[in-house]
Backbone as a ProteinNet text record, in pm:
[ID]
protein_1_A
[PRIMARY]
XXXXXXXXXXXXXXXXXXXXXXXXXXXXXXXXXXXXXXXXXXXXXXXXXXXXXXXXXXXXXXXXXXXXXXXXXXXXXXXXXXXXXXXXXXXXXXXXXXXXXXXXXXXXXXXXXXXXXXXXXXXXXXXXXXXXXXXXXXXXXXXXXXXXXXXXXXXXXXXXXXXXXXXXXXXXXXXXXXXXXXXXXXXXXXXXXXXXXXXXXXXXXXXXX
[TERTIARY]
-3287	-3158	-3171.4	-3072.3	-3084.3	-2927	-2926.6	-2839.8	-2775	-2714.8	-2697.6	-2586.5	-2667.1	-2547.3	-2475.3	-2410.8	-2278.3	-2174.6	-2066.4	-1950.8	-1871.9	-1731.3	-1690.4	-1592	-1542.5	-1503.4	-1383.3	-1315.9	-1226.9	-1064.4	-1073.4	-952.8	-879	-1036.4	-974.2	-902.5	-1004.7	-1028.3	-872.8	-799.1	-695.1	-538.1	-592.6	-468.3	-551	-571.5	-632.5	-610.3	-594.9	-503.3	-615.4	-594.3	-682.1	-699.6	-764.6	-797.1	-923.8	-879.3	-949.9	-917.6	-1030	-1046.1	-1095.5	-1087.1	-1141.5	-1174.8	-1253.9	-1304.2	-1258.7	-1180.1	-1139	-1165.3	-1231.3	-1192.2	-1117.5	-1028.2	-901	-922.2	-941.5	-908.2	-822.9	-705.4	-594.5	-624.9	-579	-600.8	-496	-534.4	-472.5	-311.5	-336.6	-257.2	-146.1	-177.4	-94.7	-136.8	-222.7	-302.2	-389.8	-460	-564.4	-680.2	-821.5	-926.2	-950.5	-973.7	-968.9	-1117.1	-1182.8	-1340.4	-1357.6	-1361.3	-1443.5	-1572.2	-1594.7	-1702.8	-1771	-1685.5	-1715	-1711.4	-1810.8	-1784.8	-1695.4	-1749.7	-1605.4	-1556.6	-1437.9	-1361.1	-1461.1	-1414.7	-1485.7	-1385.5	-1403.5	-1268.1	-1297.9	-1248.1	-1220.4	-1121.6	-1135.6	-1054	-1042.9	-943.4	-932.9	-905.1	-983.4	-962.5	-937.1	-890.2	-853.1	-706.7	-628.7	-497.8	-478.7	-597.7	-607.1	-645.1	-723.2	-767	-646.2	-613.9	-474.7	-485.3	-647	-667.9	-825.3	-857.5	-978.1	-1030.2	-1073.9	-1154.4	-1193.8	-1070.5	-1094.4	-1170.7	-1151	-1212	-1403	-1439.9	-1552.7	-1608.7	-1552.8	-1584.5	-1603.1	-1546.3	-1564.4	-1693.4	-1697.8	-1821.1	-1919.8	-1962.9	-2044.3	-2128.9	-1995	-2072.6	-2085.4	-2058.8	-2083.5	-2232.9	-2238.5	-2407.1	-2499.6	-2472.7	-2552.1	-2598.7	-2500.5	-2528.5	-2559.9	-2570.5	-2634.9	-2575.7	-2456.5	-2332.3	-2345.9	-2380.4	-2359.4	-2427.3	-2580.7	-2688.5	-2702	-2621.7	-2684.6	-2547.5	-2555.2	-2405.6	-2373.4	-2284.9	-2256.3	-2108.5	-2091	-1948.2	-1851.4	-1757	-1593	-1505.4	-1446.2	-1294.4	-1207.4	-1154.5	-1052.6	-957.3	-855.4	-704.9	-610.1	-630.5	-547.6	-653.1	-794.4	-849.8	-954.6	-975.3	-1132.6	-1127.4	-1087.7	-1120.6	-1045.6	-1141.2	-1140	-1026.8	-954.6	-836.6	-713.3	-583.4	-484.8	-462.1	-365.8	-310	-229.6	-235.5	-156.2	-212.9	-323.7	-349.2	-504.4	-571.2	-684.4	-731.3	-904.4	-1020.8	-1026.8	-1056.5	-1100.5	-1182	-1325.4	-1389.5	-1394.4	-1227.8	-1228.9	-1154.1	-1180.4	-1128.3	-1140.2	-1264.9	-1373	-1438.5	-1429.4	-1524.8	-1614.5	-1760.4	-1879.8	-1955.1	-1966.3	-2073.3	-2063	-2125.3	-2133.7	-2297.9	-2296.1	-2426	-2526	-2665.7	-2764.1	-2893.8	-2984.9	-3158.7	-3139.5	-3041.5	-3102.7	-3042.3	-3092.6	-3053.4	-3020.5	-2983.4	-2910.1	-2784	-2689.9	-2573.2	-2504.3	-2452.5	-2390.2	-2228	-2197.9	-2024.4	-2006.6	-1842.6	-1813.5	-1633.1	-1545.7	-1433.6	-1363.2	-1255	-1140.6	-1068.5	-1018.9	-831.2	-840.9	-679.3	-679	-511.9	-421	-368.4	-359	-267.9	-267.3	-340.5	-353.6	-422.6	-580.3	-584.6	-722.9	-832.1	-938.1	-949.4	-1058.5	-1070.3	-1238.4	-1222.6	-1421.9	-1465.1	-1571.8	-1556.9	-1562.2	-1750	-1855.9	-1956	-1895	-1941.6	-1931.1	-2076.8	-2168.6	-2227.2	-2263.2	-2156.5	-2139.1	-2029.5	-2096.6	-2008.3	-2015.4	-1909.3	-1970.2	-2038	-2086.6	-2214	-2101	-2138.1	-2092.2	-1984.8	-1874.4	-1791.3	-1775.1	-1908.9	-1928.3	-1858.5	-1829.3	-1800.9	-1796.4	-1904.1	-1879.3	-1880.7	-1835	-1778.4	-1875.1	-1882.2	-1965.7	-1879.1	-1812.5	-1744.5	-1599.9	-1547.3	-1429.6	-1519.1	-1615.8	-1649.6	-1756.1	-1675.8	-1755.7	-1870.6	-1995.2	-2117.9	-2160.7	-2196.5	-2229.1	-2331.5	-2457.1	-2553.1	-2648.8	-2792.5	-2850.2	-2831.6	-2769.6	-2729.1	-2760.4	-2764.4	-2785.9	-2712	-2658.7	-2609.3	-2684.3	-2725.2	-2764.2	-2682.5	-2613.2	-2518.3	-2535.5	-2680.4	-2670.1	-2657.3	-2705.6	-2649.1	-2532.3	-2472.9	-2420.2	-2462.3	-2576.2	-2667.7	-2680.4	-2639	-2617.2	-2761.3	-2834.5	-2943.6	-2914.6	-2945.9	-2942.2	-3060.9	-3100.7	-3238.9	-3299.5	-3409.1	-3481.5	-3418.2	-3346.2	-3249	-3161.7	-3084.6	-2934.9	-2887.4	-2966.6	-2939.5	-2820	-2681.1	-2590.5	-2633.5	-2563.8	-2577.4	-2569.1	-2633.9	-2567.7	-2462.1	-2332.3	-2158.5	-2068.3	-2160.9	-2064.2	-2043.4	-1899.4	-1822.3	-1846.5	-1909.5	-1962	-1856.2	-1772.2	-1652.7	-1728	-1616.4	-1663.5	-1526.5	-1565.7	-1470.9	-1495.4	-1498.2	-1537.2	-1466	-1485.2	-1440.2	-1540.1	-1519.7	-1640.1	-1593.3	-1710.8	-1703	-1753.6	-1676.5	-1702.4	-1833.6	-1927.7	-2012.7	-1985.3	-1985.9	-1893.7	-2021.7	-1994.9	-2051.5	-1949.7	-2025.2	-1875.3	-1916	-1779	-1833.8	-1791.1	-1834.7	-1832.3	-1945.8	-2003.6	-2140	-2060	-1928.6	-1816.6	-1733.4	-1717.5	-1611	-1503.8	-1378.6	-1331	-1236.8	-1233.4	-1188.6	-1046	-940.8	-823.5	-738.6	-769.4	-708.1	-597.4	-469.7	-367.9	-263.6	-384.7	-346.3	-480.9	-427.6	-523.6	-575.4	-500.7	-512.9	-534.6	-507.7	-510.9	-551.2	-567.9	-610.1	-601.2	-695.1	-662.9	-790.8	-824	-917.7	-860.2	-822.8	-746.4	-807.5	-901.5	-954.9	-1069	-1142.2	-1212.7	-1294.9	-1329.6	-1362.7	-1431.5	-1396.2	-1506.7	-1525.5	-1659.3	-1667.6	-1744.3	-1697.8	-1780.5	-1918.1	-2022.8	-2139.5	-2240.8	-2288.1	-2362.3	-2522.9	-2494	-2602.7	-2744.7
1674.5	1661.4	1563.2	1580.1	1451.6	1381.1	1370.4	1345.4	1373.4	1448.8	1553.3	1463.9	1371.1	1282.6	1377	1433.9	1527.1	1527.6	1560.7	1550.1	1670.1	1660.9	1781.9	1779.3	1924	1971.8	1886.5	1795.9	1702.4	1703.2	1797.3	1883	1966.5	1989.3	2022.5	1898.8	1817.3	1657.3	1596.3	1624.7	1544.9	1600.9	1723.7	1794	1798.9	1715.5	1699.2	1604.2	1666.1	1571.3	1481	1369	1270.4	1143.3	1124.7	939.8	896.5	743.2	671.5	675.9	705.1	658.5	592.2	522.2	430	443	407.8	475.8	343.2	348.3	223.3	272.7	160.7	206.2	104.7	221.8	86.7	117.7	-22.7	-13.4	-49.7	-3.4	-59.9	-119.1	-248	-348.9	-336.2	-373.3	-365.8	-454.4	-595.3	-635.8	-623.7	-476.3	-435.6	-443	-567.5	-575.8	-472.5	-467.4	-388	-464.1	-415.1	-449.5	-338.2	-400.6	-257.2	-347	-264.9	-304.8	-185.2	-219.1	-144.3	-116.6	49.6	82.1	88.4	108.3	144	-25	-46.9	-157.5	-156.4	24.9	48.7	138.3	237.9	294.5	382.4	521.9	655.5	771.9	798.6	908.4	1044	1074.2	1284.3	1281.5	1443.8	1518.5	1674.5	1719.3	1891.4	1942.2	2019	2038.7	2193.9	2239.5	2335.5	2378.6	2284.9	2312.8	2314.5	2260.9	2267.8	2373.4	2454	2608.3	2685.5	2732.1	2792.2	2917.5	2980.2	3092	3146.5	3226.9	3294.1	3188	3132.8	3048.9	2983.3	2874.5	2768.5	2831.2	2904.5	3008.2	3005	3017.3	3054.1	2933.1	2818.6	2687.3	2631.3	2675.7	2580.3	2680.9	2794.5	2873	2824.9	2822.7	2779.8	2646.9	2573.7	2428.8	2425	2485.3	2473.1	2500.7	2671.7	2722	2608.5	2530.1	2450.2	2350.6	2288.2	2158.9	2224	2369.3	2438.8	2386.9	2392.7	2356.1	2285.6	2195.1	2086.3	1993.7	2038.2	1981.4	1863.7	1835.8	1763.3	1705.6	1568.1	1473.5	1536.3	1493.9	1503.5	1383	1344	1287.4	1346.7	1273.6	1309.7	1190.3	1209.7	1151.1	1126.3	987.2	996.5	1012.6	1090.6	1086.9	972.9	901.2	787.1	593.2	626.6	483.4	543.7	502.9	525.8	467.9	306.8	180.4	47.8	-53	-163.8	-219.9	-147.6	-180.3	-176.1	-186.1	-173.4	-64.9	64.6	178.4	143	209.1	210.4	111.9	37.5	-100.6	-82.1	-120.1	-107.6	-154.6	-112	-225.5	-347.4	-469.1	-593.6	-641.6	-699.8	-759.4	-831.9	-870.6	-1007.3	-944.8	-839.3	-762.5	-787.1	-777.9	-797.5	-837.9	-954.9	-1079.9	-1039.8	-1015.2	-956.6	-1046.1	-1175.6	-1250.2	-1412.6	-1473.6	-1619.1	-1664.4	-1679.6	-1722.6	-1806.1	-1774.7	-1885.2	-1830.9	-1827	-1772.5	-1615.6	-1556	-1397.6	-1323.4	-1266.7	-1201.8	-1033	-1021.5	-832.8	-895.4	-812.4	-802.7	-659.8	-669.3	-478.6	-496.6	-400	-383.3	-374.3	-448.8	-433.4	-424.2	-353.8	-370.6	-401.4	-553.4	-601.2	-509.5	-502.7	-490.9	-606	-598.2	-707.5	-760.9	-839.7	-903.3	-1070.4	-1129.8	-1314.9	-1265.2	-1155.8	-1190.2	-1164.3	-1097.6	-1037.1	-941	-968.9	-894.3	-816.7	-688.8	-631.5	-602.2	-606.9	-625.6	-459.5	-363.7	-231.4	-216.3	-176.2	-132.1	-21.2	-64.9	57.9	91.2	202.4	284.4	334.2	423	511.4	489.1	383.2	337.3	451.8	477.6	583.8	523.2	563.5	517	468.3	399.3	245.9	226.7	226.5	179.1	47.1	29.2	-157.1	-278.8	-352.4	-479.3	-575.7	-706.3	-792.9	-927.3	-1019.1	-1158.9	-1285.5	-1367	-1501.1	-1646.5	-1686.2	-1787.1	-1702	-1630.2	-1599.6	-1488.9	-1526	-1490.8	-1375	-1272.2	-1116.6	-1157	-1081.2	-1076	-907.5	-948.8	-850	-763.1	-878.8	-829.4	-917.8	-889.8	-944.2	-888.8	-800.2	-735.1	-551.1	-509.6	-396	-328	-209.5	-173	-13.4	4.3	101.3	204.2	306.4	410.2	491.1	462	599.3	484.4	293.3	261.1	160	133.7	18.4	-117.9	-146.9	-261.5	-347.9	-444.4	-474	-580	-587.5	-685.2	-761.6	-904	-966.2	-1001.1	-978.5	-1039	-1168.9	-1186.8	-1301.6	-1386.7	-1508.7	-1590.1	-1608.3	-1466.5	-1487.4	-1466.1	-1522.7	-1508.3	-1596.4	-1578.9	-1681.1	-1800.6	-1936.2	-2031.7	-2021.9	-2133.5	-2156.2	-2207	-2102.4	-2158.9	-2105.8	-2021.5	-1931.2	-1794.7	-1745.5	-1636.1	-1573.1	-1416.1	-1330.2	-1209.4	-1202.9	-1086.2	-947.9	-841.8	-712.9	-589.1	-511.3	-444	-258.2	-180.7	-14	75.9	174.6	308.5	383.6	431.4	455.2	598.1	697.5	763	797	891.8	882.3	913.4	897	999.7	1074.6	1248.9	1303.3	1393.5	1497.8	1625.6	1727.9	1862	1948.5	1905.3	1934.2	1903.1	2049.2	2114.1	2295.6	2364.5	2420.4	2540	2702	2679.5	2873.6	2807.6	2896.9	2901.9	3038.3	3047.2	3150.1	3151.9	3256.7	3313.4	3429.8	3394	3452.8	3504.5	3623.6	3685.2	3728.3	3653	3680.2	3780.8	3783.1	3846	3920.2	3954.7	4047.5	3900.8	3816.4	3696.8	3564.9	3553.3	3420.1	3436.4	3328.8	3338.5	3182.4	3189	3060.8	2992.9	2893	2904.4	2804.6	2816.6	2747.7	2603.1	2606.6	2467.8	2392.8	2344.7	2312.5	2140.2	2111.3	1947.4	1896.1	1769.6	1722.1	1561.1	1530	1392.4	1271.3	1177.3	1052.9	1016.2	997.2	989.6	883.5	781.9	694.2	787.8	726.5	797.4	761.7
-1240.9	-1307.4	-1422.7	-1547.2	-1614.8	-1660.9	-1773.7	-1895.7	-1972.4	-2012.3	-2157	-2213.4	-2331.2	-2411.5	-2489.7	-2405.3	-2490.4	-2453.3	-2491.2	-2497.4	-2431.5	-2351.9	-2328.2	-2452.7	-2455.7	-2553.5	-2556.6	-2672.5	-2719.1	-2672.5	-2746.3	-2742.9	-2585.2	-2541.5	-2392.6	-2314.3	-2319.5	-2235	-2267.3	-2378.6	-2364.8	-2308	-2234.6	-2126.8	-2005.4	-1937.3	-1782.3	-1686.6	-1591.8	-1491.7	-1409.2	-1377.8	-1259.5	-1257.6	-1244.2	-1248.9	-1129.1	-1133.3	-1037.8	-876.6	-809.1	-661.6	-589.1	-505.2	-434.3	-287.8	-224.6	-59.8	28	143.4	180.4	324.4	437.5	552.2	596.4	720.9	730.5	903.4	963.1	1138.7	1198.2	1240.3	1296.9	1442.5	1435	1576.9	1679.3	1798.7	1882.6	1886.7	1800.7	1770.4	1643.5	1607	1463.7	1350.7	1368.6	1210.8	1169	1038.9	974.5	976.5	960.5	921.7	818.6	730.6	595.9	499	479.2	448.3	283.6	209.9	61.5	21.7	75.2	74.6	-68.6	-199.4	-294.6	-392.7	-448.6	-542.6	-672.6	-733.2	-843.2	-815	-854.6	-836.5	-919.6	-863.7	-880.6	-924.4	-1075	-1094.6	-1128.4	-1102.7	-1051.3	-1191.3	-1216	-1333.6	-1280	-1324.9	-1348.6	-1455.3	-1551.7	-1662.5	-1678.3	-1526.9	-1565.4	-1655.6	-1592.7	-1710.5	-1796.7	-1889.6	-2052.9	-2102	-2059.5	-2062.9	-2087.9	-2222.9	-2288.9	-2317.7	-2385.7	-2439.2	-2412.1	-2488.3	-2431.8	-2490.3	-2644.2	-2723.7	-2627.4	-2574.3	-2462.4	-2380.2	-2311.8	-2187.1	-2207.5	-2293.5	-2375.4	-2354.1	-2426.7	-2482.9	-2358.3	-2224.1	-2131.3	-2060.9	-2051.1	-1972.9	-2072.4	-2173.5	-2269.7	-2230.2	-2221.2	-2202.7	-2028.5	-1934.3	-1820.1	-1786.1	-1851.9	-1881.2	-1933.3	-1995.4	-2070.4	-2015.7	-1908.6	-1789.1	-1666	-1651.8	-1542.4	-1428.4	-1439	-1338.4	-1319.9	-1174.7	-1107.2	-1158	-1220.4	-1249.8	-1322.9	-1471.9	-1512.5	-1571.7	-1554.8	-1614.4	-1772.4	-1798.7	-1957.4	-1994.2	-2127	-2168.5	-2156.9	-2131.2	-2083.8	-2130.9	-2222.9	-2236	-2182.9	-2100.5	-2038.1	-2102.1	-2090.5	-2198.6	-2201.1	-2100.9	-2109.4	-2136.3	-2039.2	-2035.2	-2138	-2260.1	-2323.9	-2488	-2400.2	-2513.2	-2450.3	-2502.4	-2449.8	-2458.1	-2563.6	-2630.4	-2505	-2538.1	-2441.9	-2518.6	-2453.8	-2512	-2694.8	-2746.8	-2881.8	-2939	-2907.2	-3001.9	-3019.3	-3156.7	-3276.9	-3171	-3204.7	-3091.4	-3181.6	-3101.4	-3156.6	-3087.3	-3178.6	-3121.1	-3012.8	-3028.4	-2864.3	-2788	-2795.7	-2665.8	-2489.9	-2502.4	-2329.4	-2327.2	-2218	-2225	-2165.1	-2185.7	-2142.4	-2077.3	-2148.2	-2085	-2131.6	-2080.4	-2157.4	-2189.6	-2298	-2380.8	-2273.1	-2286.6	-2231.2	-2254.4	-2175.8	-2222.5	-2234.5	-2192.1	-2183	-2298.4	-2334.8	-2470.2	-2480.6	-2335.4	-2323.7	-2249.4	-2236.3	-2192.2	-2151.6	-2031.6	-2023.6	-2073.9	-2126.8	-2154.2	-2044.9	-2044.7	-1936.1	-1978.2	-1894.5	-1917.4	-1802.2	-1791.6	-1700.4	-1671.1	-1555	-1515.9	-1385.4	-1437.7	-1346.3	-1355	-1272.4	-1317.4	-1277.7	-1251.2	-1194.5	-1107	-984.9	-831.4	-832.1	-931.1	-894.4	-1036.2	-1060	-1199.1	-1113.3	-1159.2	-1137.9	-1309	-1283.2	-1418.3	-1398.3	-1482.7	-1472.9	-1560.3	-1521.8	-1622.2	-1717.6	-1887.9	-1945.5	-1962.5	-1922.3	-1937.9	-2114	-2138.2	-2204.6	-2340.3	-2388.9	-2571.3	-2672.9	-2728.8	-2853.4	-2957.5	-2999.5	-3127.6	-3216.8	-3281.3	-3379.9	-3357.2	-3238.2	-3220.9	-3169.2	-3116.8	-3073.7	-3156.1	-3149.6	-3223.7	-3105.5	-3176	-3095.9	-3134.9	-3070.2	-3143.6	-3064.7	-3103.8	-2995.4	-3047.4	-2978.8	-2963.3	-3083.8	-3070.3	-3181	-3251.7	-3347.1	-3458.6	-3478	-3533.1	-3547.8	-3587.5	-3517.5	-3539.2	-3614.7	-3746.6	-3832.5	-3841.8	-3847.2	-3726.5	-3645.3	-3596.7	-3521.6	-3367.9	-3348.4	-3257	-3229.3	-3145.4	-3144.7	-2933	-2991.4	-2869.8	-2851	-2723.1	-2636.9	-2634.2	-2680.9	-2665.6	-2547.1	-2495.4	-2324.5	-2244.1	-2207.4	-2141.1	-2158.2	-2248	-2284.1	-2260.8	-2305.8	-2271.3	-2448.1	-2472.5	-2605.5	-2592.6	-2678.6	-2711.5	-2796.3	-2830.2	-2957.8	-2988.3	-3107	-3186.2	-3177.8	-3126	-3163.3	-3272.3	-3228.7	-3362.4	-3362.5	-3251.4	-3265.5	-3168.1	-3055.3	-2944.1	-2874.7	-2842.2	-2814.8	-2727.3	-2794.5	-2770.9	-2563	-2493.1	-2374.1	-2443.7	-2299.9	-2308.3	-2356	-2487.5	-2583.2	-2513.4	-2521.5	-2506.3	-2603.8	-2526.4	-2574.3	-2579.4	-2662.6	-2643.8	-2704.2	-2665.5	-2734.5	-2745.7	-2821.6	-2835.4	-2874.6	-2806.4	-2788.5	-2779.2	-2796.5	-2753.3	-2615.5	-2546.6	-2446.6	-2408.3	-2336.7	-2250.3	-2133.9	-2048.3	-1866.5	-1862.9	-1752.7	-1731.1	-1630.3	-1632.6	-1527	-1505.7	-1413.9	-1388	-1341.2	-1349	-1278.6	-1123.1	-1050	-937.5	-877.4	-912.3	-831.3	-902.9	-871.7	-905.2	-922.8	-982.9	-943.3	-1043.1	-1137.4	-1206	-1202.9	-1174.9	-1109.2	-1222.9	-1305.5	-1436.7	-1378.6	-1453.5	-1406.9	-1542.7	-1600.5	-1737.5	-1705.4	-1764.1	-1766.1	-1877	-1981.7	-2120.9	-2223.5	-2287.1	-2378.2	-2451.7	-2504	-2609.2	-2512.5	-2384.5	-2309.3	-2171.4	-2124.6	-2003.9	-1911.2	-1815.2	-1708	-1627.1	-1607.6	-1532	-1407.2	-1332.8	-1240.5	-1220.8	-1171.1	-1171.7	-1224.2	-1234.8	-1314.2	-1252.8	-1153.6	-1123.9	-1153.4	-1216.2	-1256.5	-1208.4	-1153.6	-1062.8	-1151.7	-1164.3	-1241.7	-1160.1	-1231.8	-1195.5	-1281.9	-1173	-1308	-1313.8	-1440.4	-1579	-1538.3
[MASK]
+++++++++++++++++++++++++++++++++++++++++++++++++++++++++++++++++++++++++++++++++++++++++++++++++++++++++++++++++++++++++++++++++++++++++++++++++++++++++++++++++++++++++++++++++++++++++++++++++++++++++++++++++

C-alpha cells in the first residue's frame, strides 16, 4: 500500500457529511460510578461523500479517482469542509496562529493544531499542509526564510543559523489536508436519470500517512 499525495475531487469534498470520533471504554461500577479509559490518543474522522454526487460528471469523477487508489488500498487528500486551517472559521491564516513548539537544540518541529477550551486543550498532528501555505513566526516575528516545511509530513526544519533560540515560541499558521482512504472496496451506482444520478454512500476513514 502507499500514499497518493492527491487530492479528492474539491468540489465534491465540500457537500459531505461527518467528522471526528473517538473510542472510549466505559465500565459501570457497582457503586454507580464509571471507569471510562481512552483507547485512542486522537480522534479519528469518518466522511460520506456520497451526497455530493449530483450528476453523472460527479459520478465519473468519483469512480475515476476510486480506480486510481485501487479502493481500499492506498490513502489519498481530503478536505474537511468545515476544519482545514489553523485559522478559526471565516478568519485569514496568521502566522501566530498554533503554537507548535518552543525553541532549543532541535531544529525540526511537527504542525500541530489546538482545540481546547479553560478545561482542557488536545494538541492535534498536522500530517498533511498544502504546499506554500505554511507561515511561521519565532517569538511574534514572521520568518521569511531559513525554514523549510515537509508537505507529505508536516515536519518543518530550520536551517543551520536559524535555528530558534532556547525559550522562543515557535508559532505557525496553514491550510492542511485529511489523510483518508475509502473505507469500502464496492461502489454501488444508482441512475436515477438520463442526466443524473446517485451514489448512496461513499466512506471514507482518516488514516495516518
Amino acid at each position: 500500500m502507499a500514499f497518493h499525495e492527491q487530492r479528492f475531487p474539491l468540489r465534491l469534498s465540500l457537500m459531505t457529511s461527518g467528522g471526528p470520533g473517538r473510542q472510549t471504554d466505559i465500565v459501570s461500577l457497582s457503586n454507580g460510578r464509571e471507569a471510562r479509559n481512552r483507547r485512542w490518543r486522537f480522534s479519528r474522522r469518518r466522511y460520506d461523500v456520497g451526497t455530493a454526487v449530483r450528476s453523472v460528471a460527479d459520478l465519473y469523477a468519483v469512480l475515476e479517482f476510486f480506480e486510481a487508489r485501487g479502493g481500499q488500498l492506498h490513502g489519498f487528500r481530503f478536505r474537511d469542509p468545515v476544519d482545514f486551517s489553523s485559522a478559526r472559521p471565516g478568519e485569514p491564516v496568521t502566522p501566530l496562529d498554533q503554537l507548535i513548539a518552543t525553541g532549543g537544540e532541535t531544529a525540526t518541529f511537527q504542525l500541530v493544531k489546538a482545540y481546547g477550551d479553560g478545561s482542557a486543550i488536545e494538541r492535534r498532528p498536522v500530517a498533511k499542509p498544502v504546499t506554500g501555505s505554511v507561515r511561521i513566526a519565532v517569538d511574534g516575528v514572521e520568518q521569511t526564510e531559513g525554514f523549510t516545511c515537509d508537505a507529505t509530513t508536516g515536519i518543518v526544519t530550520f536551517a543551520p543559523g536559524h535555528v530558534p533560540a532556547e525559550g522562543t515560541e515557535i508559532r505557525a499558521g496553514f491550510d492542511y489536508d485529511v489523510p483518508v482512504r475509502f473505507d469500502t472496496d464496492r461502489i454501488e451506482i444508482d441512475l436515477e436519470a438520463f442526466r443524473a444520478g446517485r451514489i448512496p454512500s461513499i466512506p471514507l476513514i482518516e488514516v495516518m500517512p
